[in-house]
N, C-alpha and C positions, 0 to 999 in steps of 0.2 A: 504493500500500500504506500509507499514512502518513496519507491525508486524502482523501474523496470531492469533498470540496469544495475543498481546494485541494491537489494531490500534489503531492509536493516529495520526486524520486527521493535527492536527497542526503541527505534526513532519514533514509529507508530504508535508505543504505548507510553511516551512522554508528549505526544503529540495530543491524543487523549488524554493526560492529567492536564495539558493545557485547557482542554474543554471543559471539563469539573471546576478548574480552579474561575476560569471566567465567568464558570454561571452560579457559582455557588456568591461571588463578590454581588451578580448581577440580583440574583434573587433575593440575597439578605438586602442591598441597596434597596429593591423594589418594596419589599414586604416595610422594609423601618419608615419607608416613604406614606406607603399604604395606611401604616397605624398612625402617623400624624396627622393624616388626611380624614382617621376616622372610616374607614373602610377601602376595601379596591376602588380604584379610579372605573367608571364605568367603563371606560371607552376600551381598557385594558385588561376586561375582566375575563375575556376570553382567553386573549394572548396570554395573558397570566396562568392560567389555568394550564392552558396547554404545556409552556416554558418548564411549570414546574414537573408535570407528570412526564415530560420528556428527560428533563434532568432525573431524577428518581428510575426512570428506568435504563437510560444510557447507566449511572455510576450504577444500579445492581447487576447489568449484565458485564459491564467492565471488569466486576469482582469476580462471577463467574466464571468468566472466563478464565480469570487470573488462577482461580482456586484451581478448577478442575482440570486446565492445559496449562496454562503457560508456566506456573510454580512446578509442577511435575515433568513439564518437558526440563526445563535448565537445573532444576535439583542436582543432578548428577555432575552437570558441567560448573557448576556454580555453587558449590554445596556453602558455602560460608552464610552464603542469606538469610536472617532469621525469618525463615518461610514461617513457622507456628506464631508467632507474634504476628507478621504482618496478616494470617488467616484471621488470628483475633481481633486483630482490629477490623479488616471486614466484619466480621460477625457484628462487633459494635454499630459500623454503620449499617449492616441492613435492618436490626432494629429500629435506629433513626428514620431511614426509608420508609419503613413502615409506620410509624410514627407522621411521617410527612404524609403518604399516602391516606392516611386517616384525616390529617387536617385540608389535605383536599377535597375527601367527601364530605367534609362538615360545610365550606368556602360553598361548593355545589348547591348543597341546601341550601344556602341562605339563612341559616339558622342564627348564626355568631359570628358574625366577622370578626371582631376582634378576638375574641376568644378563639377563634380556628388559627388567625394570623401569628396572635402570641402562640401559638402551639407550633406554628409550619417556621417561626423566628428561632426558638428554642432548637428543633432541632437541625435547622440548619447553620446554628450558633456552633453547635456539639458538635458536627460532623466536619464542618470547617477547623475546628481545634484538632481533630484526631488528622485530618486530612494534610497539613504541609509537611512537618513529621514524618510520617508515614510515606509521601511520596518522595522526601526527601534519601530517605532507605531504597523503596525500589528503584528508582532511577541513579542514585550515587553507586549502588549494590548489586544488582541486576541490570538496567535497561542502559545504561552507559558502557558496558562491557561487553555485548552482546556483538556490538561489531567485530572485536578481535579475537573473538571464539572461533574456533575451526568448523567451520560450516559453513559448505558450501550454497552456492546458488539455486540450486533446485531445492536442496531440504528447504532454505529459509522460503520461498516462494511458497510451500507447499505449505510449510507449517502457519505461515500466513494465509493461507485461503484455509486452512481446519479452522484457525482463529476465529476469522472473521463468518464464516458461516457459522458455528457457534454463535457467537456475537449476536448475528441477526435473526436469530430461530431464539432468544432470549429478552430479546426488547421486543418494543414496538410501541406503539403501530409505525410501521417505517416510513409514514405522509409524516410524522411529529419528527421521531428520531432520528433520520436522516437531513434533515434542512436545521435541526437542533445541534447536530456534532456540527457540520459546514460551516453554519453558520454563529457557530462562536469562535471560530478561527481566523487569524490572520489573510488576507488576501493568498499569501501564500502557503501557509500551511493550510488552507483548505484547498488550494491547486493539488497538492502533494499527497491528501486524505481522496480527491474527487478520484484521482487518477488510479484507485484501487476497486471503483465502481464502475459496472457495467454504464456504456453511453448513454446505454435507454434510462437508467435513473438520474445523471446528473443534467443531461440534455434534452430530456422530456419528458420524466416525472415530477423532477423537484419543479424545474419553470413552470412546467405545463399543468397536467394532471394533478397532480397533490398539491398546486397552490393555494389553491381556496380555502384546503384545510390548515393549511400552516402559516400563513400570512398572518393572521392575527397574532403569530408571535413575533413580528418584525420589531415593534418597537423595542424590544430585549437583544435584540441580535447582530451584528456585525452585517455593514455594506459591504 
């Protein structure tokens, strides 16, 4: 996903921490805005919605991932990493996840804004605290080292498409998730994440077909 000519899946998975870490800034910004405000802004309450249920499911399949391939593929080449700690701390955030996922369906109802808000602030207060840390370990410890491993070009290609089709068989719905990773990215580190998708998605799904439904998160997202 990173380079036809040379992949380098660790680039990929710092490329994604860069997603998390923008929208986790972007969310808690939006939400502390929202409770001064006294509730969601109307105009944004869609976009919001959407923002955050894409976020929550981009970082849980990101973990999965991590847990179930990518920790187990580099173990052996890489045995120094404290894989068990950094799986704990996953575990911590996907309870937060859930936690957030919960202050979503409250926000849905209409029930408590505030009361759902200070609930969706909270935990993305917590998840942000465990989260620099933590990504500071995998990418100093793993995902920066990955280049000078002995593997070749076809394994890493390969073990990048197991990746990533896991990946996508773990989120969704892929109208939110896909226009939500792109587009918290850099102009060019979303060139670099596009060019691991099929044309049909970057060149006439995201523009085309799935705009209607993802648009209303623009005001949250990178031009």
């Amino acid at each position: 996903m990173s380079n036809e000519k040379k992949p380098n899946i660790g680039e990929d998975f710092i490329r994604f921490h860069r997603i998390v870490t923008r929208s986790l800034e972007v969310g808690l910004g939006n939400i502390n805005e929202f409770l001064k405000g006294g509730g969601v802004d109307k105009s944004k309450r869609e976009g919001f919605l959407n923002y955050v249920e894409s976020f929550s499911s981009f970082l849980d399949g990101h973990h999965k991932v991590e847990n179930q391939l990518v920790f187990p593929y580099f173990k052996p080449l890489l045995p120094e990493v404290p894989y068990v700690q950094l799986m704990t701390e996953h575990k911590e955030v996907e309870s937060l996840l859930q936690e957030i996922n919960s202050g979503l369906n409250s926000l849905r109802s209409k029930k408590d804004e505030i009361s759902s808000l200070k609930q969706l602030k909270s935990s993305f207060v917590k998840i942000d605290h465990i989260w620099h840390p933590h990504i500071q370990i995998e990418e100093t410890q793993l995902f920066q080292k990955v280049g000078s491993l002995n593997i070749n070009m076809d394994e890493m290609t390969s073990i990048q498409k197991k990746f990533s089709d896991f990946f996508q068989e773990h989120t969704g719905p892929a109208y939110l998730v896909v226009p939500f990773a792109l587009y918290n990215l850099s102009p060019e580190d979303r060139a670099l994440l596009a060019a691991g998708f099929p044309e049909m998605v970057t060149k006439q799904l995201v523009p085309g077909d799935w705009k209607d439904k993802w648009i209303s998160m623009q005001p949250f997202l990178l031009r």
